[in-house]
C-alpha positions as CSV (number, residue, x, y, z in Angstrom):
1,X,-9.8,12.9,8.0
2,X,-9.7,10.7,4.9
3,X,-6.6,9.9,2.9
4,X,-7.9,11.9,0.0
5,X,-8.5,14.8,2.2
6,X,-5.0,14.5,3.7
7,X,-3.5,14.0,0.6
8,X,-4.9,17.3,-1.0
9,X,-4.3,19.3,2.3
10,X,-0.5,18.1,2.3
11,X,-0.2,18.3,-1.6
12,X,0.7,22.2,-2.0
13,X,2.7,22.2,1.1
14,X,6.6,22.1,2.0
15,X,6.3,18.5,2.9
16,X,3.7,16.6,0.6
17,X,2.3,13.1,1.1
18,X,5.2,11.0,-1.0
19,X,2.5,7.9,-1.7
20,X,1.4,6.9,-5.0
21,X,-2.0,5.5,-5.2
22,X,-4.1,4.0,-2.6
23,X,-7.1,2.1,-2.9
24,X,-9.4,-0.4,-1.0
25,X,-11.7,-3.9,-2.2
26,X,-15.4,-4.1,-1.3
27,X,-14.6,-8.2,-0.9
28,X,-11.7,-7.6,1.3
29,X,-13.1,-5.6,4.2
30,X,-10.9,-3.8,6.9
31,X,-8.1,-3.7,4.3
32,X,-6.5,-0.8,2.3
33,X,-3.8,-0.8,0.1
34,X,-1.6,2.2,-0.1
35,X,1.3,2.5,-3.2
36,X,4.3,4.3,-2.2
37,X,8.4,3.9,-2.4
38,X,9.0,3.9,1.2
39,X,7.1,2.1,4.0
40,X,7.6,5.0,5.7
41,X,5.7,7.3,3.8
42,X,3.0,4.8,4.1
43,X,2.9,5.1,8.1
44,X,2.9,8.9,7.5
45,X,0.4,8.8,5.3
46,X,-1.8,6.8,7.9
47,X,-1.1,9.1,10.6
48,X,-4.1,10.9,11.7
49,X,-6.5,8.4,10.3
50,X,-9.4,7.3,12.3
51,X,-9.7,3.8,12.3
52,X,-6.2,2.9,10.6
53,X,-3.7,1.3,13.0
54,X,-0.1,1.6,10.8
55,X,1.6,2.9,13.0
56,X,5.2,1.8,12.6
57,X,6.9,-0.4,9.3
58,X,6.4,-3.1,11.5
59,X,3.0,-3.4,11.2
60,X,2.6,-3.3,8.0
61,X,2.5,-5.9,5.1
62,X,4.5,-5.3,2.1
63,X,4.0,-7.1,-1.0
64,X,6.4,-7.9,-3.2
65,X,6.9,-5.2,-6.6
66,X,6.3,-8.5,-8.8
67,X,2.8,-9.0,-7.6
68,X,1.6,-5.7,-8.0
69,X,2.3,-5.8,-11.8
């Protein structure tokens, strides 16, 4: 199942997906960037997805609000 999928399966739901944008680069392969408040809505988010190994808020790489701008 693809984020997009997920994202429009959850959206009318009691629970939606809480992330904001997400998005991936053609020159950055294996990599995809997913906007949210909360690292843990970003592991939710992930959950399901073949081939996507967040798992915990460990594992993942936050960058810093002033870089995204």
């Amino acid at each position: 199942m693809t984020l997009v999928r997920k994202a429009m399966a959850e959206n009318f739901t009691s629970n939606p997906m809480r992330i904001i944008s997400a998005f991936c680069r053609d020159t950055i392969p294996g990599k995809v960037y997913i906007e949210a408040r909360r690292a843990d809505d970003v592991v939710k988010a992930c959950n399901g997805l073949a081939g996507v190994y967040a798992r915990q808020t460990t594992s993942l790489h936050l960058i810093p609000i002033s870089e995204m701008a």
